[in-house]
DSSP file (Angstrom, degrees, kcal/mol; ACC not computed):
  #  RESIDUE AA STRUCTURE BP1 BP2  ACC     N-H-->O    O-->H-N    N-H-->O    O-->H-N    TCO  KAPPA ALPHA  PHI   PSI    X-CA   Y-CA   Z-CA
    1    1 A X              0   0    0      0, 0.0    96,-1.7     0, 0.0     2,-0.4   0.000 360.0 360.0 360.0 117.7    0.0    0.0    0.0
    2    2 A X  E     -AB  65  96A   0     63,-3.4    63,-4.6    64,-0.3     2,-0.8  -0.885 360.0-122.3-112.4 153.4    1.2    3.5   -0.9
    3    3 A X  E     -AB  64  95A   0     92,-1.2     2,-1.0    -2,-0.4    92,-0.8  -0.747  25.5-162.8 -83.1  98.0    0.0    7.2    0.1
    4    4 A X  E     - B   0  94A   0     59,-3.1    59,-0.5    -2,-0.8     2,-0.3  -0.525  10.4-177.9 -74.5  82.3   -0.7    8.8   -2.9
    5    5 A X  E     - B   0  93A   0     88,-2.0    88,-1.8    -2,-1.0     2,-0.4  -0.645   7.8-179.2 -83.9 140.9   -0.8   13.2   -2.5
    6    6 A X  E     -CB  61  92A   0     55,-2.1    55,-2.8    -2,-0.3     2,-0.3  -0.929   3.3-172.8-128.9 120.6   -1.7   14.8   -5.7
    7    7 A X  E     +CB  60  91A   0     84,-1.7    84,-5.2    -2,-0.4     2,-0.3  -0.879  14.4 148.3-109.4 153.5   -1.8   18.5   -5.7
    8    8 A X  E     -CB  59  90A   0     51,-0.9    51,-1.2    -2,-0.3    82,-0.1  -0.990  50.2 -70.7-164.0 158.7   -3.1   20.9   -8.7
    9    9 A X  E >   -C   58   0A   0     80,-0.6     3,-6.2    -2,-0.3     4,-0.4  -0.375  49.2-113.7 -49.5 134.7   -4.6   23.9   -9.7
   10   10 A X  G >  S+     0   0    0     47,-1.0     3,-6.0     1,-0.3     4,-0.2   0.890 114.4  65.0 -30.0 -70.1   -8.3   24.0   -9.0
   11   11 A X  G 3  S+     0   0    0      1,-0.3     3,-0.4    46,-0.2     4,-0.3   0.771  98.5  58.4 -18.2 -36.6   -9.1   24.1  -12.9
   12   12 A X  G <> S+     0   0    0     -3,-6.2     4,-1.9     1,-0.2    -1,-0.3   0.555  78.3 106.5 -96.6  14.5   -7.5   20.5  -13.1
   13   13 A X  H <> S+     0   0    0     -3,-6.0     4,-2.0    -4,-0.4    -1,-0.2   0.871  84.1  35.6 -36.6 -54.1  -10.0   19.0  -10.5
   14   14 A X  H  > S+     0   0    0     -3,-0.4     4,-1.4    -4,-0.2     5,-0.3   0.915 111.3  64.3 -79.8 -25.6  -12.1   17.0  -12.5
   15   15 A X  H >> S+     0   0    0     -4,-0.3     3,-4.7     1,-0.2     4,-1.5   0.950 105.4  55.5 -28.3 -76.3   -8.8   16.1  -14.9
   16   16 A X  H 3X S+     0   0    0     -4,-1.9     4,-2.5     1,-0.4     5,-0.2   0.657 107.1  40.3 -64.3 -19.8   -7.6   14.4  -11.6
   17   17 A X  H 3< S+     0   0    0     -4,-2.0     4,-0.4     2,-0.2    -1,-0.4   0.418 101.6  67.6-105.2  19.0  -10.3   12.2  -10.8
   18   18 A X  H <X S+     0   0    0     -3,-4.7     4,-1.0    -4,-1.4    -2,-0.2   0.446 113.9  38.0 -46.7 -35.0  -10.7   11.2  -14.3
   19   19 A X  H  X S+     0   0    0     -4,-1.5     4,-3.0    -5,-0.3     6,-0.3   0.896 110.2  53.5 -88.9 -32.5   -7.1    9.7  -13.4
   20   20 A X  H  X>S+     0   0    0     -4,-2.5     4,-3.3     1,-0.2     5,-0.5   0.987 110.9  47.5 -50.1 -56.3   -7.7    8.7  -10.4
   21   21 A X  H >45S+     0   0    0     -4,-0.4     3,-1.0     1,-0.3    -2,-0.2   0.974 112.7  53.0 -48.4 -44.1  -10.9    6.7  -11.9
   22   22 A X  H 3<5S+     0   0    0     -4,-1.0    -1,-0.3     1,-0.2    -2,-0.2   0.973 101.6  61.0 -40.5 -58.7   -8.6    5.4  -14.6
   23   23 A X  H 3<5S-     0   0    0     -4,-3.0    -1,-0.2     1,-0.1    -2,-0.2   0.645 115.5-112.1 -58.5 -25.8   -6.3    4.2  -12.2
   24   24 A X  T <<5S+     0   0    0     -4,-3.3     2,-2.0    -3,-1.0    -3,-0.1   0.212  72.2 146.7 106.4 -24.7   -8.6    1.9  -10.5
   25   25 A X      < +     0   0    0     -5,-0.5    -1,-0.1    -6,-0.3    -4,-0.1  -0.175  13.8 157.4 -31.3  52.0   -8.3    4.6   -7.6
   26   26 A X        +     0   0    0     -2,-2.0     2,-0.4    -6,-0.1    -1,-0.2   0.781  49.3  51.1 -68.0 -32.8  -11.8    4.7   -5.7
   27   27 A X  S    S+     0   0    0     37,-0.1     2,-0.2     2,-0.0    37,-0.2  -0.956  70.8 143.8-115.0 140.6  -11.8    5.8   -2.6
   28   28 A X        -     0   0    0     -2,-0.4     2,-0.4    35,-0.1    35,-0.2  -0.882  36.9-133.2-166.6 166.1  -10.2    8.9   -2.0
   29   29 A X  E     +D   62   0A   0     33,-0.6    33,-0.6    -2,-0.2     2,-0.4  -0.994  24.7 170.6-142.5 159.6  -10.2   12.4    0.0
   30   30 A X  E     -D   61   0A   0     -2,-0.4     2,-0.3    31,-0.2    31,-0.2  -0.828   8.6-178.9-159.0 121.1   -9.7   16.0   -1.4
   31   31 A X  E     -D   60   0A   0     29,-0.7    29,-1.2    -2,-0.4     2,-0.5  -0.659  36.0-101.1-111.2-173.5  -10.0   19.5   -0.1
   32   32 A X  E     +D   59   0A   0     -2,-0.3     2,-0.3    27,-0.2    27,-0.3  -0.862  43.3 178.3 -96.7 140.2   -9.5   23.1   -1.7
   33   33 A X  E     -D   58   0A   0     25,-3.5    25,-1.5    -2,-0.5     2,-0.7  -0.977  27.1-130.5-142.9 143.6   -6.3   24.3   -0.7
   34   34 A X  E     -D   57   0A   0     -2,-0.3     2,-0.3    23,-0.2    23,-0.2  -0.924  27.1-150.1-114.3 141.5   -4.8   27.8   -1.8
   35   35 A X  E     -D   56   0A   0     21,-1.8    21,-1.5    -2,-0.7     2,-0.5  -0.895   7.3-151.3-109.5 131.9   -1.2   27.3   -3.0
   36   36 A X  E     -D   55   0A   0     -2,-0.3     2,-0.5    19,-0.2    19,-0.2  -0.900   8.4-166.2-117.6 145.9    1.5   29.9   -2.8
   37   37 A X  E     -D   54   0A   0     17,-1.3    17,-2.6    -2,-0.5     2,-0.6  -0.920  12.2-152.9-114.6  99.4    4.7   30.8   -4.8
   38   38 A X  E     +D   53   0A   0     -2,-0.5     3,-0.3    15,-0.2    15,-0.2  -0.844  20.5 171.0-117.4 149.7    7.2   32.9   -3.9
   39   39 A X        +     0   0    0     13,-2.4     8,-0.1    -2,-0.6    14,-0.1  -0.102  37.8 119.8-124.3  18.0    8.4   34.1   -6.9
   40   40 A X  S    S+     0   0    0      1,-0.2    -1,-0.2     3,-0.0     4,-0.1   0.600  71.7  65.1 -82.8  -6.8   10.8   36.7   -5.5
   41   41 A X  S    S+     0   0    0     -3,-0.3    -1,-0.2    11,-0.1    -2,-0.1   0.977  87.9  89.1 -54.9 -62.5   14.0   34.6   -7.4
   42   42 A X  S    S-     0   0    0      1,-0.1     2,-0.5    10,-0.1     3,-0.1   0.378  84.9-127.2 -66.2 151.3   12.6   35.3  -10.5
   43   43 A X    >>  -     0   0    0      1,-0.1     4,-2.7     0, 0.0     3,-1.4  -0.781  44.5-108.7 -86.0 145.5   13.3   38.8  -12.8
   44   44 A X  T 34 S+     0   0    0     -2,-0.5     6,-0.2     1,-0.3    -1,-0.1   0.915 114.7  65.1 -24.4 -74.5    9.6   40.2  -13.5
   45   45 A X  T 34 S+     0   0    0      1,-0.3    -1,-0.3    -3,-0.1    -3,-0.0   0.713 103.9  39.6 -37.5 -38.3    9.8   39.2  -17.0
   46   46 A X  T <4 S+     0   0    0     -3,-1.4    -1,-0.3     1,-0.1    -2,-0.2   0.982  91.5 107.5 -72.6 -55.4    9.9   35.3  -16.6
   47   47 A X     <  -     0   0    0     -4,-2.7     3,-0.4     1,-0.2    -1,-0.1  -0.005  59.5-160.4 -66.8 118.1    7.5   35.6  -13.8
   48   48 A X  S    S+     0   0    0      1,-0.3    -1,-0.2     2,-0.1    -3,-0.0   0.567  90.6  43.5 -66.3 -11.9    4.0   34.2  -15.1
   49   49 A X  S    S-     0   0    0      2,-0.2    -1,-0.3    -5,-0.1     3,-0.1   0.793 102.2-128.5-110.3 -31.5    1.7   36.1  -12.3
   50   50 A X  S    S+     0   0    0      1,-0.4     2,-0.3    -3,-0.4    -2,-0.1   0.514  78.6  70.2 105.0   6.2    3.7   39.5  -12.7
   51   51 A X  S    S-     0   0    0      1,-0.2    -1,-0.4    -7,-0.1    -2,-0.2  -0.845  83.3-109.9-136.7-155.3    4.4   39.8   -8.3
   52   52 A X  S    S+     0   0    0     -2,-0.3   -13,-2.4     1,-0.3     2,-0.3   0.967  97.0  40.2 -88.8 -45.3    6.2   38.2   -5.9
   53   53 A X  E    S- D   0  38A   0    -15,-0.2    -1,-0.3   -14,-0.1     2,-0.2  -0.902  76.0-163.5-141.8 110.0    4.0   36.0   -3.5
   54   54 A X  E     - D   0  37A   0    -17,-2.6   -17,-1.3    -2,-0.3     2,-0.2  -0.750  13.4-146.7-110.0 169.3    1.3   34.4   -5.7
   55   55 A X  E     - D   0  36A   0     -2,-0.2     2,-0.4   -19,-0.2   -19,-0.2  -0.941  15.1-169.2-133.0 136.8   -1.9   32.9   -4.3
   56   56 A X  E     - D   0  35A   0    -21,-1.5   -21,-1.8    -2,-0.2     2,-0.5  -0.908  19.1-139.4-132.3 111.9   -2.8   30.0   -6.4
   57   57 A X  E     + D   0  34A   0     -2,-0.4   -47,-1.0   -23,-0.2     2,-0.3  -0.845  49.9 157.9 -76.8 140.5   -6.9   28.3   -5.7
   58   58 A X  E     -CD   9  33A   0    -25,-1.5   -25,-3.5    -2,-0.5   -49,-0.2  -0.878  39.6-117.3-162.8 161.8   -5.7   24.3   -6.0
   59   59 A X  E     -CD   8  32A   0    -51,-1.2   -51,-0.9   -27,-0.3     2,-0.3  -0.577   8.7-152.7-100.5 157.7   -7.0   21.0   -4.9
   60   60 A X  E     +CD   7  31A   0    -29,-1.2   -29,-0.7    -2,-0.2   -53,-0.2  -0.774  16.7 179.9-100.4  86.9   -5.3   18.4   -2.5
   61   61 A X  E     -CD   6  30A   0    -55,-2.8   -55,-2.1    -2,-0.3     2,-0.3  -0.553   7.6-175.1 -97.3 159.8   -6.6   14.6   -3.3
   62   62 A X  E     + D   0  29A   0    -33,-0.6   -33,-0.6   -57,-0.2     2,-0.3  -0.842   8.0 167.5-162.1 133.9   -4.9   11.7   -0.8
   63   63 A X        -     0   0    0    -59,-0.5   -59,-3.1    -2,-0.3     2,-0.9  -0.971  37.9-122.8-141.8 149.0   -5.5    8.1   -1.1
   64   64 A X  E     -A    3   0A   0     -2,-0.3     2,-0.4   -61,-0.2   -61,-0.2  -0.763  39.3-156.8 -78.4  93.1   -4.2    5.0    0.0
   65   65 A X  E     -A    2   0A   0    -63,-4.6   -63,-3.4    -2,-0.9     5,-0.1  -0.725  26.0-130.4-116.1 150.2   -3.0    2.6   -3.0
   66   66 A X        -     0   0    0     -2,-0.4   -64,-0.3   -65,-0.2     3,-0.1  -0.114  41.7-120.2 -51.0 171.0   -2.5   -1.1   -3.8
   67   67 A X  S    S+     0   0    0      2,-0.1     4,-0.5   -66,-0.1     3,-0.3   0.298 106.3  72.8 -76.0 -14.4    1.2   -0.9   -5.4
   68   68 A X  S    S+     0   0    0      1,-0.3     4,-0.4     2,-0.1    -1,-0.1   0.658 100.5  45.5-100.4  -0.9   -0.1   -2.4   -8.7
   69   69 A X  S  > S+     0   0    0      2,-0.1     4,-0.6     3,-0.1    -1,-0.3   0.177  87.1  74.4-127.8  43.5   -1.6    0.8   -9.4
   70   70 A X  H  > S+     0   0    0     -3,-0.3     4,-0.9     2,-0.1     3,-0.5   0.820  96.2  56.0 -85.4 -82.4    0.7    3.6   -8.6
   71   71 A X  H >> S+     0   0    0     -4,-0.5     4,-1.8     1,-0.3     3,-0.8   0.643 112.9  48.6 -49.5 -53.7    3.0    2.7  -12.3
   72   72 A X  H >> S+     0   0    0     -4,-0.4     4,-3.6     1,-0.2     3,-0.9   0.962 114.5  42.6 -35.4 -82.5   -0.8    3.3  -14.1
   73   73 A X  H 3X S+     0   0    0     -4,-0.6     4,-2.2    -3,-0.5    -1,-0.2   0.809 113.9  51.1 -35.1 -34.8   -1.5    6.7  -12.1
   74   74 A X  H <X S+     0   0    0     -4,-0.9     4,-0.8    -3,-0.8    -1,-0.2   0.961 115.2  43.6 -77.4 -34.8    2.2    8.0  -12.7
   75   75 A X  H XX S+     0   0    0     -4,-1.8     4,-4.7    -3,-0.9     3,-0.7   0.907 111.0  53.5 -75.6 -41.5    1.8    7.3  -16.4
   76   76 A X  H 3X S+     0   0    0     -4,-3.6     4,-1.2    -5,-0.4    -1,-0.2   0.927 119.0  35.4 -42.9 -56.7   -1.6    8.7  -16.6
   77   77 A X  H 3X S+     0   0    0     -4,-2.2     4,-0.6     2,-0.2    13,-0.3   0.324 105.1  59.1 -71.9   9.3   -0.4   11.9  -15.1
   78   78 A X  H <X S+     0   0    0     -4,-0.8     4,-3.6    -3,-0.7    -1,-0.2   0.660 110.2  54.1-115.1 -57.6    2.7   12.3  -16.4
   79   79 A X  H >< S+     0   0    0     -4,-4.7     3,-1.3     2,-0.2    -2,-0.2   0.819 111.3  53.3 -13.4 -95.4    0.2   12.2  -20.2
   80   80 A X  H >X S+     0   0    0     -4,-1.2     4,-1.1     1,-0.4     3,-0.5   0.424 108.1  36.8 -20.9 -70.9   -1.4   14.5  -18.8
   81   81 A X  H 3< S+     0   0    0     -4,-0.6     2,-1.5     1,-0.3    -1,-0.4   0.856 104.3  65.9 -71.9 -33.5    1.0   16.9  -18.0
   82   82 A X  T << S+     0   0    0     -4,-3.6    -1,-0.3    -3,-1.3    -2,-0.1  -0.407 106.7  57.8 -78.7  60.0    3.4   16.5  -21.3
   83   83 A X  T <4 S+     0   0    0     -2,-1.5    -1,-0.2    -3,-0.5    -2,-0.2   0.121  84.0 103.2-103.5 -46.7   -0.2   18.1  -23.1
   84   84 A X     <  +     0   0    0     -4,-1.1    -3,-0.0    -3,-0.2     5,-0.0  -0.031  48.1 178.5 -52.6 113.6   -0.1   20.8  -21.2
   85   85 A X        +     0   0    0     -3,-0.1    -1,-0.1     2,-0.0    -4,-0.0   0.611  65.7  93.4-103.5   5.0    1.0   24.3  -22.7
   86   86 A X  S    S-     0   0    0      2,-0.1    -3,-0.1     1,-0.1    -2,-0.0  -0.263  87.1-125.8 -55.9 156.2    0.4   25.9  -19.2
   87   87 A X  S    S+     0   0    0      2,-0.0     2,-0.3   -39,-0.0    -1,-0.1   0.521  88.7  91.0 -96.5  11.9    3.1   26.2  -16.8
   88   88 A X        +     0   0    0    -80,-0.0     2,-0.2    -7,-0.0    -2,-0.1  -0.781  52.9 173.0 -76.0 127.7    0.7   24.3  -14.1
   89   89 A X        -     0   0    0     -2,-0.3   -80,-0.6    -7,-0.0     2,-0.3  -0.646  39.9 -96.3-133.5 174.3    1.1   20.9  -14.2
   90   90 A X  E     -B    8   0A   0    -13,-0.3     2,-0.3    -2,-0.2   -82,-0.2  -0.910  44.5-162.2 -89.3 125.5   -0.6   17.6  -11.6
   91   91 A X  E     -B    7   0A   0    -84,-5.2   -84,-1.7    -2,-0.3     2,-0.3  -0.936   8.5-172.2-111.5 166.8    2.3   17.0   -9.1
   92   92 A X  E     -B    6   0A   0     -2,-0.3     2,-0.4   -86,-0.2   -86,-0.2  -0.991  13.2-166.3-142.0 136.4    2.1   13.9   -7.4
   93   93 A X  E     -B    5   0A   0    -88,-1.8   -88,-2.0    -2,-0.3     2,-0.6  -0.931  15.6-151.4-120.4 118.9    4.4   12.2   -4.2
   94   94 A X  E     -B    4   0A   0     -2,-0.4     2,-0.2   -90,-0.2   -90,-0.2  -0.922  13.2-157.8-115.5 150.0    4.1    8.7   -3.4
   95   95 A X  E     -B    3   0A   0    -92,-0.8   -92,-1.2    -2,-0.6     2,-0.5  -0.715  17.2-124.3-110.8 144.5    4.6    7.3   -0.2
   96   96 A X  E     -B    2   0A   0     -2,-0.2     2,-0.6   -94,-0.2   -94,-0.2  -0.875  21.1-151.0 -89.0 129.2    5.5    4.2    1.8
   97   97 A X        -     0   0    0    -96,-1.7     3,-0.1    -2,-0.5   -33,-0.0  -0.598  10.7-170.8 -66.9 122.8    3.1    3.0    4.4
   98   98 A X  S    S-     0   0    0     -2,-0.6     2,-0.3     1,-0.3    -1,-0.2   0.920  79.0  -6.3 -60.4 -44.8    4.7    1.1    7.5
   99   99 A X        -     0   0    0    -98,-0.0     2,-0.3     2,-0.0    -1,-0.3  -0.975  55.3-159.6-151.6 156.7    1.2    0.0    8.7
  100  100 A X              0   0    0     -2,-0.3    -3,-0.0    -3,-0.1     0, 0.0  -0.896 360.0 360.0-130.4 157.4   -2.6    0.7    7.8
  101  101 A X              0   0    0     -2,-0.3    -1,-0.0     0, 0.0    -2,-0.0   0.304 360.0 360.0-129.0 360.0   -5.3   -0.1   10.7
């Protein structure tokens, strides 16, 4: 069993449980989370929101998954994102469990 976090921009919500559902993923948990960027590296020009400290509306999904369906989900989202000519993308962290109860 691994802990799957996926964070994204709000926009990609329904994207990501289209993958999840692909994935064989069912049960699942998600809030709205506002994401922030600070962007104060950057010269002006590069930077896509035009200040320093963006505030980003994004989702937070976390599930518990069998192991035989992480390599499906990565590939799915990993599509996903090489479509994409935005500079927002699905990130995703997988985890090892030690124990589930």
């Amino acid at each position: 069993m691994k802990l799957v976090i996926i964070t994204a921009i709000a926009e990609f919500e329904k994207e990501v449980k289209k993958i999840l559902k692909e994935s064989k993923v069912l049960s699942y948990s998600y809030r709205d989370v506002k994401g922030y960027r600070d962007s104060t590296e950057e010269a002006v020009g590069t930077n896509w929101f035009g200040a320093e400290m963006n505030e980003t509306q994004s989702v937070l999904f976390y599930a518990l998954v069998p192991k035989n369906n992480i390599s499906l989900l990565m590939n799915l989202v990993n599509e996903f994102n090489d479509k994409q000519e935005a500079k927002s993308h699905i990130h995703v962290a997988v985890l090892n469990v030690e124990q589930t109860n």
